[in-house]
C-alpha positions in Angstrom: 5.8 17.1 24.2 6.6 20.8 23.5 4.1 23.3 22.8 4.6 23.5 19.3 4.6 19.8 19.1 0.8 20.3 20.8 -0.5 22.6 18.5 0.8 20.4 15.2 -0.6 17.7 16.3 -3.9 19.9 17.5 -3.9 21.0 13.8 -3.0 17.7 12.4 -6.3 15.5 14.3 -8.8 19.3 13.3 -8.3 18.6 9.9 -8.9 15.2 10.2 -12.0 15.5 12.0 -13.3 17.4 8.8 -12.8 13.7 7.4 -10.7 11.4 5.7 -7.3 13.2 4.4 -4.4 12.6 2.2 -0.9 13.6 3.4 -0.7 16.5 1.0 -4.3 17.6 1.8 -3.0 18.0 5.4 0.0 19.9 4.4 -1.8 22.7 2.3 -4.9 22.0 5.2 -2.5 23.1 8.3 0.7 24.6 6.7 3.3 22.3 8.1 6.2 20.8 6.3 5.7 17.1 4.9 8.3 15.6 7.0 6.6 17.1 10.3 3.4 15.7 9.0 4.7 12.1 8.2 5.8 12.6 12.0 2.7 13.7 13.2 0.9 10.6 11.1 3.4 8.0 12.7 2.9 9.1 16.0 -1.0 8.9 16.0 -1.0 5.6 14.0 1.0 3.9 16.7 -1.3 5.2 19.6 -3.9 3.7 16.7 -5.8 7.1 17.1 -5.7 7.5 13.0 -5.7 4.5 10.3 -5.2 4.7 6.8 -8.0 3.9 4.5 -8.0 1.4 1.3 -7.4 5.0 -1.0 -4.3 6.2 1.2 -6.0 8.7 3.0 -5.7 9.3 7.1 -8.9 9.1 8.9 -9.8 9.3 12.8 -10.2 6.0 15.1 -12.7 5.5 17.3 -9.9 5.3 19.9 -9.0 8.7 19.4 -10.6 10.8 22.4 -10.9 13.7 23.7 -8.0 14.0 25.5 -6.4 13.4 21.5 -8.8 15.8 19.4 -10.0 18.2 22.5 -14.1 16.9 21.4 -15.6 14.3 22.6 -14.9 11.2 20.1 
């Protein structure tokens, strides 16, 4: 994973650590482009460190650690 890749997804598990977000609350949250976000999102569901809620918005796991979200989980 690149460095820019790093700092996305850095941004990306932040925001979601502020709680529960839609898609387009991360884009206008982190200032990425929707497709890199829906990237972002895929990636982190299959290592099951987000899930989507019942209203369709992206919140943390508790499998996501530190090594994910750089705070302890």
């Amino acid at each position: 994973m690149c460095i820019r890749d790093r700092a996305n997804r850095a941004a990306v598990l932040a925001a979601l650590a502020a709680g529960p977000c839609a898609r387009i609350d991360l884009v206008r949250a982190t200032g990425l482009g929707r497709t890199t976000i829906g990237r972002i999102l895929a990636d982190l569901a299959q290592a099951e460190a987000i899930t989507r809620t019942t209203d369709h918005k992206w919140t943390l796991t508790t499998a996501a650690t530190s090594d994910d979200t750089g705070n302890a989980a």
